[in-house]
C-alpha positions as CSV (number, residue, x, y, z in Angstrom):
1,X,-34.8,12.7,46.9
2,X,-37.3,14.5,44.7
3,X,-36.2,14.8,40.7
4,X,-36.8,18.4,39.5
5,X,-38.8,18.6,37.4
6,X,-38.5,19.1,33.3
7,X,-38.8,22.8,32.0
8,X,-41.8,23.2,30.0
9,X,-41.5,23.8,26.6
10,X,-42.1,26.5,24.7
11,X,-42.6,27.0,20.8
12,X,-41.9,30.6,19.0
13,X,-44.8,31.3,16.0
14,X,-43.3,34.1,14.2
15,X,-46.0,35.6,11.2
16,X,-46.0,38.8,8.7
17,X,-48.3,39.0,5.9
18,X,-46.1,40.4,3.2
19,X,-43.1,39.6,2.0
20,X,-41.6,43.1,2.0
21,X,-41.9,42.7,5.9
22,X,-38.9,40.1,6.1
23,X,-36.6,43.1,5.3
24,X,-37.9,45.0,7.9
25,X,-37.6,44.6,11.5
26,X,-41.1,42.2,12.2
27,X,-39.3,38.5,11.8
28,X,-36.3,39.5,14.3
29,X,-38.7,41.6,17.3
30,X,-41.0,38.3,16.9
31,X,-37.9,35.9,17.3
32,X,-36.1,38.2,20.0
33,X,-39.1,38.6,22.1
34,X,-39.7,34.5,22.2
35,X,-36.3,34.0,23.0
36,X,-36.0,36.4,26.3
37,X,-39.8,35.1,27.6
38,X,-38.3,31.6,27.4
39,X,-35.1,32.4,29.4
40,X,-36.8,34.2,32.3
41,X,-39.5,32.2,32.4
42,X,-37.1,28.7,32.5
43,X,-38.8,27.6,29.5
44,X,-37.1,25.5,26.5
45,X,-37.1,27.0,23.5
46,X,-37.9,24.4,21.2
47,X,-36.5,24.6,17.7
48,X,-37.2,21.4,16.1
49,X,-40.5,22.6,15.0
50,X,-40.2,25.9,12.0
51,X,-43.4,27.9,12.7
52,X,-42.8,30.6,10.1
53,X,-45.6,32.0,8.1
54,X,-43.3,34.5,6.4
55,X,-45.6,36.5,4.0
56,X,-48.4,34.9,4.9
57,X,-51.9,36.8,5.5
58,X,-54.2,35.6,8.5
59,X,-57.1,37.5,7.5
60,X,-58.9,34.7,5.3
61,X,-56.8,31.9,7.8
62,X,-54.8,30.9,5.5
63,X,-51.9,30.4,8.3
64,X,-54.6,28.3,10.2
65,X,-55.9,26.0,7.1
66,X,-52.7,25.0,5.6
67,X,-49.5,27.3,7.0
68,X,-47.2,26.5,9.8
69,X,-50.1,27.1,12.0
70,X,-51.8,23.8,10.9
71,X,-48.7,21.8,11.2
72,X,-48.5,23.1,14.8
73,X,-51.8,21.7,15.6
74,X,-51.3,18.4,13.5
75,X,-47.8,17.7,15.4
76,X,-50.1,18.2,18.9
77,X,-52.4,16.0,18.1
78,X,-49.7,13.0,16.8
79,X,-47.9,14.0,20.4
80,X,-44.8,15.0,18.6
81,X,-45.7,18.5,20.6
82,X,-46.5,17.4,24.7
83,X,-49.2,18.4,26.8
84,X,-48.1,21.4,28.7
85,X,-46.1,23.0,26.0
86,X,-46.8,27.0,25.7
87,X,-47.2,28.2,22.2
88,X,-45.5,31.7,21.6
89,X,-46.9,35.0,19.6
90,X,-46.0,38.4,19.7
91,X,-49.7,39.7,19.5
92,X,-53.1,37.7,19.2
93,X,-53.6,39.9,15.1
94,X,-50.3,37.0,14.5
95,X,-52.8,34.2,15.2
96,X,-55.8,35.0,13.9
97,X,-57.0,38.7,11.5
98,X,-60.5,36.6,10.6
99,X,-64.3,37.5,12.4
100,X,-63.7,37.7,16.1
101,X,-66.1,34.3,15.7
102,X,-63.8,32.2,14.0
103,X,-60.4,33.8,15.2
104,X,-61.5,32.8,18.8
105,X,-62.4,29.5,17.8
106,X,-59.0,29.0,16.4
107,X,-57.2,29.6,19.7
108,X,-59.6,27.5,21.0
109,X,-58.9,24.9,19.5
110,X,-55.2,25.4,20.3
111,X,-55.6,25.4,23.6
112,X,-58.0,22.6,23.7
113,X,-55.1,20.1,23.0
114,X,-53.2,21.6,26.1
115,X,-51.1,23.7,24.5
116,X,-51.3,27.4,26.3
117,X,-50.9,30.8,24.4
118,X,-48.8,33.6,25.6
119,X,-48.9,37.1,23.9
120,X,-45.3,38.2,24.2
121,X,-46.3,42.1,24.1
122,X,-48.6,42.2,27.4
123,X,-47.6,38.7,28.7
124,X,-50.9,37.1,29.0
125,X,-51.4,34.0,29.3
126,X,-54.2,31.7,28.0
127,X,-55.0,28.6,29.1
128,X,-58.1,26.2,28.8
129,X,-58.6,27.0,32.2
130,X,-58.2,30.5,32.6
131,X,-60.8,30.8,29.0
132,X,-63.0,28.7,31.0
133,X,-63.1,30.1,34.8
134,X,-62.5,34.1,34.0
135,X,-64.8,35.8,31.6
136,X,-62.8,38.6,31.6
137,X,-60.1,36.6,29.6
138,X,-62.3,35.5,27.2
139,X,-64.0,38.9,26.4
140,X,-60.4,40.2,26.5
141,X,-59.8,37.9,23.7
142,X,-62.5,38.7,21.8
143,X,-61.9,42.5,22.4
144,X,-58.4,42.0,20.9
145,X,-59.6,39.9,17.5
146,X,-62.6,42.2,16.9
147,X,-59.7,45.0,16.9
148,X,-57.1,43.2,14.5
149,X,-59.9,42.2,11.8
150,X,-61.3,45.6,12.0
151,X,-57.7,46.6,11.1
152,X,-57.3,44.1,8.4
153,X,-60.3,45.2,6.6
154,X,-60.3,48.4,6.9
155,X,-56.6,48.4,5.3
156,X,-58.6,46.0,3.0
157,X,-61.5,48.8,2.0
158,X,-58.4,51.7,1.7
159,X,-56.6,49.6,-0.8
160,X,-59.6,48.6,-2.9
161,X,-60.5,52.4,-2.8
162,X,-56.8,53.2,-3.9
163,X,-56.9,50.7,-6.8
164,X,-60.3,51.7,-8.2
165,X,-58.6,54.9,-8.3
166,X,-56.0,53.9,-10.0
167,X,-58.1,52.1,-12.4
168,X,-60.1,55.1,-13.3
169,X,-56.9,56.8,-13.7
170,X,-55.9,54.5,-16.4
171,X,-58.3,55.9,-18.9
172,X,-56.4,59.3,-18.7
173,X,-53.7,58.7,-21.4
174,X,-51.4,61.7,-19.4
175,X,-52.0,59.2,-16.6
176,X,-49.3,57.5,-14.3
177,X,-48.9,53.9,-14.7
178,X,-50.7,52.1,-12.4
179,X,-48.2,49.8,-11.4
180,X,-44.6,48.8,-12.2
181,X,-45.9,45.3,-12.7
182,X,-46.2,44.5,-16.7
183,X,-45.4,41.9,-19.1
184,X,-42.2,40.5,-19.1
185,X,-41.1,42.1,-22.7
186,X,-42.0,45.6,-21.3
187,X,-39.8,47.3,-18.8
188,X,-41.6,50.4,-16.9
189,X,-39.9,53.7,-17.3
190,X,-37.9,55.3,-14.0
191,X,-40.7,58.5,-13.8
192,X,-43.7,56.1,-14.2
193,X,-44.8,58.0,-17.1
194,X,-45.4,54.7,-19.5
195,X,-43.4,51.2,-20.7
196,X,-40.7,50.5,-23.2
197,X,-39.9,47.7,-25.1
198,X,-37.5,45.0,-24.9
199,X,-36.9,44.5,-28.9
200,X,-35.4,41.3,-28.3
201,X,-38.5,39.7,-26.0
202,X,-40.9,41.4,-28.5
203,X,-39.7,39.8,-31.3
204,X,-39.8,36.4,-29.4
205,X,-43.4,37.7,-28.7
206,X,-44.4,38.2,-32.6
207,X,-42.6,34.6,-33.2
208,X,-45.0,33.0,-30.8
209,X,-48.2,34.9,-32.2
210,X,-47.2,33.8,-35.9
211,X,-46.5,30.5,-34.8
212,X,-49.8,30.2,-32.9
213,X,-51.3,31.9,-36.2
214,X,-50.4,28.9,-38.6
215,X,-52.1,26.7,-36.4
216,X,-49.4,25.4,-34.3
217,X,-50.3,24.3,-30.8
218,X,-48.5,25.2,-27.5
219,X,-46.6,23.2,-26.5
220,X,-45.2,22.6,-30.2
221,X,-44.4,26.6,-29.8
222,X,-42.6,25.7,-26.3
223,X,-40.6,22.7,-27.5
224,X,-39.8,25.1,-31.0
225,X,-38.3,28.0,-28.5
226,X,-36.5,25.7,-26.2
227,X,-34.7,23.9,-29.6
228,X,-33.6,27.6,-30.6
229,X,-32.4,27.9,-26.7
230,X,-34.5,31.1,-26.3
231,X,-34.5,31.9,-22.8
232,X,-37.8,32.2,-21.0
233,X,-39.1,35.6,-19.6
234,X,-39.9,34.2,-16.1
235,X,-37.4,32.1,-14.0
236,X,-36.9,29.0,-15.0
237,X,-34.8,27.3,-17.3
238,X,-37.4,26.3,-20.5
239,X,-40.5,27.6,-22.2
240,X,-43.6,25.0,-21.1
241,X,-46.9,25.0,-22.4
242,X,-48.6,26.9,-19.8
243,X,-46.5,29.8,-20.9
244,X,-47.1,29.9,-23.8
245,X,-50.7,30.0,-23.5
246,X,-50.9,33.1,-21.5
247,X,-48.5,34.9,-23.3
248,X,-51.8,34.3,-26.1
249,X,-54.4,35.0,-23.7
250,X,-52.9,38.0,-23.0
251,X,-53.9,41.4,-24.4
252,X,-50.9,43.5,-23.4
253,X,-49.6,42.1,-26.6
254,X,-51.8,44.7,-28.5
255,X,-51.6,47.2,-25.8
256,X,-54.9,46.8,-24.0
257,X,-55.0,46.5,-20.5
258,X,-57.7,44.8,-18.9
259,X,-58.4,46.0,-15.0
260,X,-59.6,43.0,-12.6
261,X,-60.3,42.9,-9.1
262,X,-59.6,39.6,-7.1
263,X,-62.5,37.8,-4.7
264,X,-61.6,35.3,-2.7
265,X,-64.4,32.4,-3.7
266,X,-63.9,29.5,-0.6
267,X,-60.3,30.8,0.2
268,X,-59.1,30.8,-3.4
269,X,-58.6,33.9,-5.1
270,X,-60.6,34.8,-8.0
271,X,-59.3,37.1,-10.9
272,X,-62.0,39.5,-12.4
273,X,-63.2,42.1,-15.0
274,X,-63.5,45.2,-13.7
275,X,-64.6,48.1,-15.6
276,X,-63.5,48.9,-19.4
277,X,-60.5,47.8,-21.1
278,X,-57.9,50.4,-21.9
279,X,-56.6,51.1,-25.4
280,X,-53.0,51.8,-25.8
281,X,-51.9,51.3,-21.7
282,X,-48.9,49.1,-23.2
283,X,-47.0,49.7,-26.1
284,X,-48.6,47.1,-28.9
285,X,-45.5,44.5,-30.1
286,X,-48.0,43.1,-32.3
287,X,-51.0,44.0,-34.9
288,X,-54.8,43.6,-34.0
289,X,-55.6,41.5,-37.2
290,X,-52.5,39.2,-36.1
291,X,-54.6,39.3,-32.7
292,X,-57.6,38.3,-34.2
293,X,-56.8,35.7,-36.2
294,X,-55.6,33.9,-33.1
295,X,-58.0,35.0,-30.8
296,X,-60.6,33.1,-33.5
297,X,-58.3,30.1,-33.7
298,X,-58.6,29.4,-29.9
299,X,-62.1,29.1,-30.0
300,X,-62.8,27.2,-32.9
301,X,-64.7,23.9,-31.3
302,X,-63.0,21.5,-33.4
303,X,-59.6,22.6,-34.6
304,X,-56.9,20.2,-33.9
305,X,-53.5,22.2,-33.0
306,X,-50.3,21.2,-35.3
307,X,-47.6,19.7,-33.1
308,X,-44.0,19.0,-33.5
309,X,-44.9,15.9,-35.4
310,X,-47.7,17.1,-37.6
311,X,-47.2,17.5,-41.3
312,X,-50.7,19.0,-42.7
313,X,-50.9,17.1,-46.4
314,X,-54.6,17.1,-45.9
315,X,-56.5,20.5,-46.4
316,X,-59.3,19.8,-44.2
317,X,-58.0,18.3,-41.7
318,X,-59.7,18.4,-38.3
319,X,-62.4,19.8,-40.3
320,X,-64.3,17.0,-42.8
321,X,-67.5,15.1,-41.4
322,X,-69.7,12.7,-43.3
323,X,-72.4,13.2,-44.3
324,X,-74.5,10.1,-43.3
325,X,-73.6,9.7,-40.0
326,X,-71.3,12.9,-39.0
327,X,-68.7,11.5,-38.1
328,X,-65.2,12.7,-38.9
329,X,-63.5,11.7,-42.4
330,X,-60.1,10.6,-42.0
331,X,-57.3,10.3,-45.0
332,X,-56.0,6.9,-46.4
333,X,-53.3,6.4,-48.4
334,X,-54.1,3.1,-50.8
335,X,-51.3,1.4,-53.5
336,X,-48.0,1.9,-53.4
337,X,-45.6,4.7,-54.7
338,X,-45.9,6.3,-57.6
339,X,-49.1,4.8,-58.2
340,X,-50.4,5.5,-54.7
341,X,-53.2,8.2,-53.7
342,X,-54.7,9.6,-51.2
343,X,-58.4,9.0,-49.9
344,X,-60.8,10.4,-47.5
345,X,-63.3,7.9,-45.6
346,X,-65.9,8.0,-42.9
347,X,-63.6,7.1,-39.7
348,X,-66.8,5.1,-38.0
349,X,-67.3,2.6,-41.4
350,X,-62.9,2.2,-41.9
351,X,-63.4,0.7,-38.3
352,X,-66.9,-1.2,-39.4
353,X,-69.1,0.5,-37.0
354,X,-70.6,1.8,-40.2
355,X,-72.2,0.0,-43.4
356,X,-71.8,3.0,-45.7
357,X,-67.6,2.4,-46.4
358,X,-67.0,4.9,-49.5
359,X,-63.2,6.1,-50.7
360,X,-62.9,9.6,-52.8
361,X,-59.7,10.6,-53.6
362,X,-58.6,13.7,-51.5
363,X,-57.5,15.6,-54.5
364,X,-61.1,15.8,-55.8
365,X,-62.0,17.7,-52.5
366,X,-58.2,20.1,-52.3
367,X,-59.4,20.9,-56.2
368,X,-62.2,22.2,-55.4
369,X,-61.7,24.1,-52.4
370,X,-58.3,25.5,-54.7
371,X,-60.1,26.2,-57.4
372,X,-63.5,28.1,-55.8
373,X,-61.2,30.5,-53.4
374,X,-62.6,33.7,-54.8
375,X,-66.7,31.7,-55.1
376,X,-66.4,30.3,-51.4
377,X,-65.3,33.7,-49.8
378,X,-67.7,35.5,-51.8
379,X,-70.7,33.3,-50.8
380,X,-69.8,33.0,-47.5
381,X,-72.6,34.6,-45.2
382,X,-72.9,38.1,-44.6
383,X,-71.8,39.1,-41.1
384,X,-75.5,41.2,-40.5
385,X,-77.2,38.3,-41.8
386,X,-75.6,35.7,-39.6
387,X,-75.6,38.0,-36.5
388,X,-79.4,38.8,-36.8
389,X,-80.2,34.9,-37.3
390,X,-78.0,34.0,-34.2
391,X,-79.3,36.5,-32.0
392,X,-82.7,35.6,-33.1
393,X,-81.5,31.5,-32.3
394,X,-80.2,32.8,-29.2
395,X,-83.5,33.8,-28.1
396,X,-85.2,31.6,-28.7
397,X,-83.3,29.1,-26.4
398,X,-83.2,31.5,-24.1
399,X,-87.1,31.9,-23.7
400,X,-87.2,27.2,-23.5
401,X,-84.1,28.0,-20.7
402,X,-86.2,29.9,-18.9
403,X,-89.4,28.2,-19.3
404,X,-88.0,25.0,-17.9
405,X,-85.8,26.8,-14.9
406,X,-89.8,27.8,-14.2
407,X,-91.1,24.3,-14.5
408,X,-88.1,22.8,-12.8
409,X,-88.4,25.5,-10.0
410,X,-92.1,24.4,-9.4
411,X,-91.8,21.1,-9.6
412,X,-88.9,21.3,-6.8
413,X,-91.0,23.3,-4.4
414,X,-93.7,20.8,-4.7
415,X,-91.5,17.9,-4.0
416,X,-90.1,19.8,-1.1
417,X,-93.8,20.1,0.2
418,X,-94.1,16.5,1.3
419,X,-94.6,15.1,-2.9
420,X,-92.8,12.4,-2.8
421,X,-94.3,11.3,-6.8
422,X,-91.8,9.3,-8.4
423,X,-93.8,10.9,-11.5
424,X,-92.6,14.1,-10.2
425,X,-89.1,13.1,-9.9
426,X,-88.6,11.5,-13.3
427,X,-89.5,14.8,-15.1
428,X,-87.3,17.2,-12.8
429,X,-84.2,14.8,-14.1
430,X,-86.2,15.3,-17.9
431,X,-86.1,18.8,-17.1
432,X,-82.0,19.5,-15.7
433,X,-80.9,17.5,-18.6
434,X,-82.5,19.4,-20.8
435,X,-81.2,23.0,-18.9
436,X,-77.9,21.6,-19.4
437,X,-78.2,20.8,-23.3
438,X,-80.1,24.5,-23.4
439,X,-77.2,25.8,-21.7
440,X,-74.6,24.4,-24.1
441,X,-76.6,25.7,-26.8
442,X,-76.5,28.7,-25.6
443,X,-72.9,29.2,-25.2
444,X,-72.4,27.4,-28.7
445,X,-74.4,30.3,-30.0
446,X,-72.3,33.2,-27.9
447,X,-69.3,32.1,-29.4
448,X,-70.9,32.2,-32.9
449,X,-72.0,35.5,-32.2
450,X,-68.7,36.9,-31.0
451,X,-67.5,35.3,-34.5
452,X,-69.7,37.3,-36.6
453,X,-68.4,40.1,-35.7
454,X,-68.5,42.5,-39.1
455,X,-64.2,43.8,-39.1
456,X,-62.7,40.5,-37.8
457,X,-64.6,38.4,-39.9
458,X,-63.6,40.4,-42.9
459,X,-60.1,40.2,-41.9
460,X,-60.7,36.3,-41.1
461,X,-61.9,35.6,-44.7
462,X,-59.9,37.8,-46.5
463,X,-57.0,35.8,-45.1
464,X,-58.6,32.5,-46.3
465,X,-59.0,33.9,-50.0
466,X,-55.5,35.0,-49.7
467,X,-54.5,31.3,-48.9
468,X,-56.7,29.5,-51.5
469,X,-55.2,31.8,-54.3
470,X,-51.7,31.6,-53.8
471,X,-49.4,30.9,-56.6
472,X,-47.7,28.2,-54.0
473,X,-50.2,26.3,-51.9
474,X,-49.2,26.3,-47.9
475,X,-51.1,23.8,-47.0
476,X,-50.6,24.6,-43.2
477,X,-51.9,28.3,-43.8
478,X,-54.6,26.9,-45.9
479,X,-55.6,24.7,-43.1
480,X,-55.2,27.4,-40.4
481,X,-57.5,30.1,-42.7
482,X,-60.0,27.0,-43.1
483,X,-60.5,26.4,-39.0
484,X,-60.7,30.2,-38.0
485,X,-64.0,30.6,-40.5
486,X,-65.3,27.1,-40.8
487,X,-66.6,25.0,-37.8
488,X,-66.9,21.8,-40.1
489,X,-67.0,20.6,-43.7
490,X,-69.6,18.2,-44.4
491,X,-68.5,16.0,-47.4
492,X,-71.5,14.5,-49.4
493,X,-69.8,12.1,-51.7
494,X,-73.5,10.9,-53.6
495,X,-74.5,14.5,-54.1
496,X,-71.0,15.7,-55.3
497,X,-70.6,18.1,-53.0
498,X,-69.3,19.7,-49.8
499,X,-71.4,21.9,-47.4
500,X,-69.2,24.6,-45.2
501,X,-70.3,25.6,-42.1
502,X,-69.3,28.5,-41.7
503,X,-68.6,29.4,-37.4
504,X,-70.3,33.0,-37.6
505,X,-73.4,30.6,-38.8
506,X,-74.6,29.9,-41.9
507,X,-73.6,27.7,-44.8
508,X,-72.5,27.4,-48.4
509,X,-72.4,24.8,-50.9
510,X,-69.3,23.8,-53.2
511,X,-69.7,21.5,-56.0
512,X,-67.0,18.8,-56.5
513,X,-65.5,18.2,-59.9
């Protein structure tokens, strides 16, 4: 008595690239179409396996690499999914929208493990066998691929030409919006014709910047919203960090838009600058010098955000270095109340790495930065004068860059040639370290030069003068003025002295007393 035998089974791999899609008809035709091949071909329709790529794009093979694709494959190879099974797609375009090359290779890899691949729309069927014995299969696969990436990219060329239209569009004040898509505080209006403003998120919005503008960090921002139960923009229950940092990074805040295309960079999408940035796209919910001062706050090199914990009683904090050996000066407190003071020492001789252990009181240094507000801002360098010096700086390390890229260059191509000279080798390794140190040199000084920009700075130091002199000393502003001008304050106990250097470059001497 012969046992029938088992029906073969079959697996339904159901894919559409956008979301919008699983409204439409796509998901149910691809599910349908399984369904009835399996019935009147006596095939099982397996359903212990979810091969959805709902949303999901095959043109970079992103349903191969990592969607349900892959685990497809994967559950093959562990023999979860038997020899003999048939996998089943509406169209080949559903397996595979990359170079006829690769998209071909991907099926072949399928059917490699034993696994056939039926089309459900013609009702081919491809097997390793049939790929291997009839050419005509195989061409008709590549025949079909070719077609479905030509498709994919020229829908990709038509958008691209639709948003660099759009783009140039922007610049026309009398303009459409580009997009619905905007921050969460703006709302766009029903004709298209511009934004409005959410008063309520705005308001959050200016909070945030103020916050950020005293010198308070991120996540202290995040854990002060979530204390007042403000609810976040996105979904999600709390503020975090992350938020809050592009909510600063983000320029909508004054009203600029800045258009970017994306790349894909070894299938990840890259975000870039393209073209000018428009003025006045967004409604502003903030002021530019508010703007600024943050902006120059995020790119001081050593400010230390205030957190939740922080209580600033020291002026120049994150700020003071020694003298003698640069390293930072911490405060001490020394006797106790009421007789106690406050004292700033190098932090590498309080832990004895250092022979040169000296205590000044921290009011001696707070006195004369106090009581020099109007001197210091006065003295401070002249934006021309510290942009010409930096540019000329940046030059100049530009000109040693390139003269060792040329000497590393040659000395590459001769070791390439068959010189093996250990000689050789030790001064390429001289010459990429010092590329490297050129290299951060050279961004150091980019950053100084975006500093010394002539109406920021103006508005940077006038807020530091405006700090010094008040009636009633904030010692958080103060602090927060200090770091968006000043890159470090070098404290020269012997010489009675502090030396300011200043970020746009430069420096200025104030006498202690």
């Amino acid at each position: 008595m012969s046992i029938p035998a088992a029906a073969p089974l079959a697996f339904s791999y159901v894919r559409f690239s956008t979301p919008e899609q699983s409204q439409g008809d796509s998901y149910r035709r691809q599910a349908t179409m399984a369904a009835d091949y399996a019935a009147a071909h006596g095939m099982t329709l397996d359903r212990s396996l979810t091969l959805y790529d709902l949303g999901v794009s095959a043109y970079r093979g992103r349903n191969v690499a990592q969607g349900a694709l892959a685990t497809f494959k994967k559950a093959v190879e562990e023999g979860r999914v038997p020899q003999g099974s048939v996998l089943l797609i509406e169209n080949l375009d559903r397996l595979s929208r990359q170079t006829a090359r690769v998209a071909a290779r991907a099926l072949e890899d399928i059917v490699d493990l034993g696994v056939d691949v039926v089309t459900l729309s013609d009702g081919r069927r491809y097997s390793e066998k049939a790929l291997n014995e009839d050419p005509l299969a195989f061409l008709m696969v590549v025949i079909g691929f070719l077609r479905g990436h030509d498709e994919s990219l020229q829908k990709s060329r038509r958008l691209s030409a639709v948003w660099s239209t759009k783009r140039a569009r922007a610049q026309d004040a009398a303009a459409q919006i580009m997009t619905a898509r905007c921050p969460g505080w703006l709302t766009p209006r029903p004709d298209r014709s511009g934004f409005e403003v959410i008063p309520a998120r705005a308001a959050i919005v200016l909070r945030v910047f103020e916050e950020a503008a005293r010198g308070t960090g991120e996540e202290a921002i995040a854990k002060l919203l979530n204390r007042d139960q403000i609810q976040p923009f996105a979904a999600g229950l709390h503020w975090h960090k992350s938020a809050v940092a592009r909510m600063l990074r983000n320029a909508a805040a004054i009203g600029r838009l800045i258009p970017r295309t994306s790349t894909f960079v070894d299938g990840r999408r890259v975000r870039s600058p393209a073209g000018q940035p428009v003025e006045a796209y967004f409604p502003a919910v903030i002021d530019l010098p508010l703007w600024s001062r943050v902006a120059a706050l995020k790119t001081t090199l050593h400010a230390r955000p205030i957190t939740t914990q922080t209580r600033v009683v020291n002026l120049l904090a994150g700020l003071a270095r020694c003298s003698i050996c640069e390293s930072a000066m911490t405060m001490v407190n020394k006797g106790a109340p009421p007789k106690s003071a406050r004292y700033l020492v190098c932090a590498a001789s309080k832990v004895g790495a250092a022979q040169h252990y000296a205590a000044t009181r921290l009011e001696v240094f707070e006195r004369a930065l106090l009581g020099n507000g109007r001197a210091i801002v006065r003295d401070a360098p002249k934006a021309s004068d510290a942009e010409r010096q930096i540019h000329d700086d940046l030059v100049g390390v530009d000109q040693q860059l390139d003269g060792d890229l040329d000497a590393a260059r040659e000395i590459a191509e001769t070791i390439a040639g068959g010189n093996r000279s250990t000689t050789l080798a030790a001064r390429l390794e001289e010459l990429e370290a010092s590329i490297e140190a050129r290299r951060a040199t050279e961004r150091d000084l980019t950053a100084q030069l975006a500093a010394a920009g002539g109406p920021a700075l103006k508005l940077r130091l006038a807020d530091l003068r405006t700090a010094l002199d008040a009636r009633v000393v904030d010692r958080v502003l103060v602090n927060a003025a200090l770091r968006a001008v000043v890159d470090r304050v070098e404290v020269d106990r012997e010489a009675g002295a502090m030396r300011l250097h200043w970020r746009h470059g430069g420096t200025s001497r104030v006498e202690l007393r």
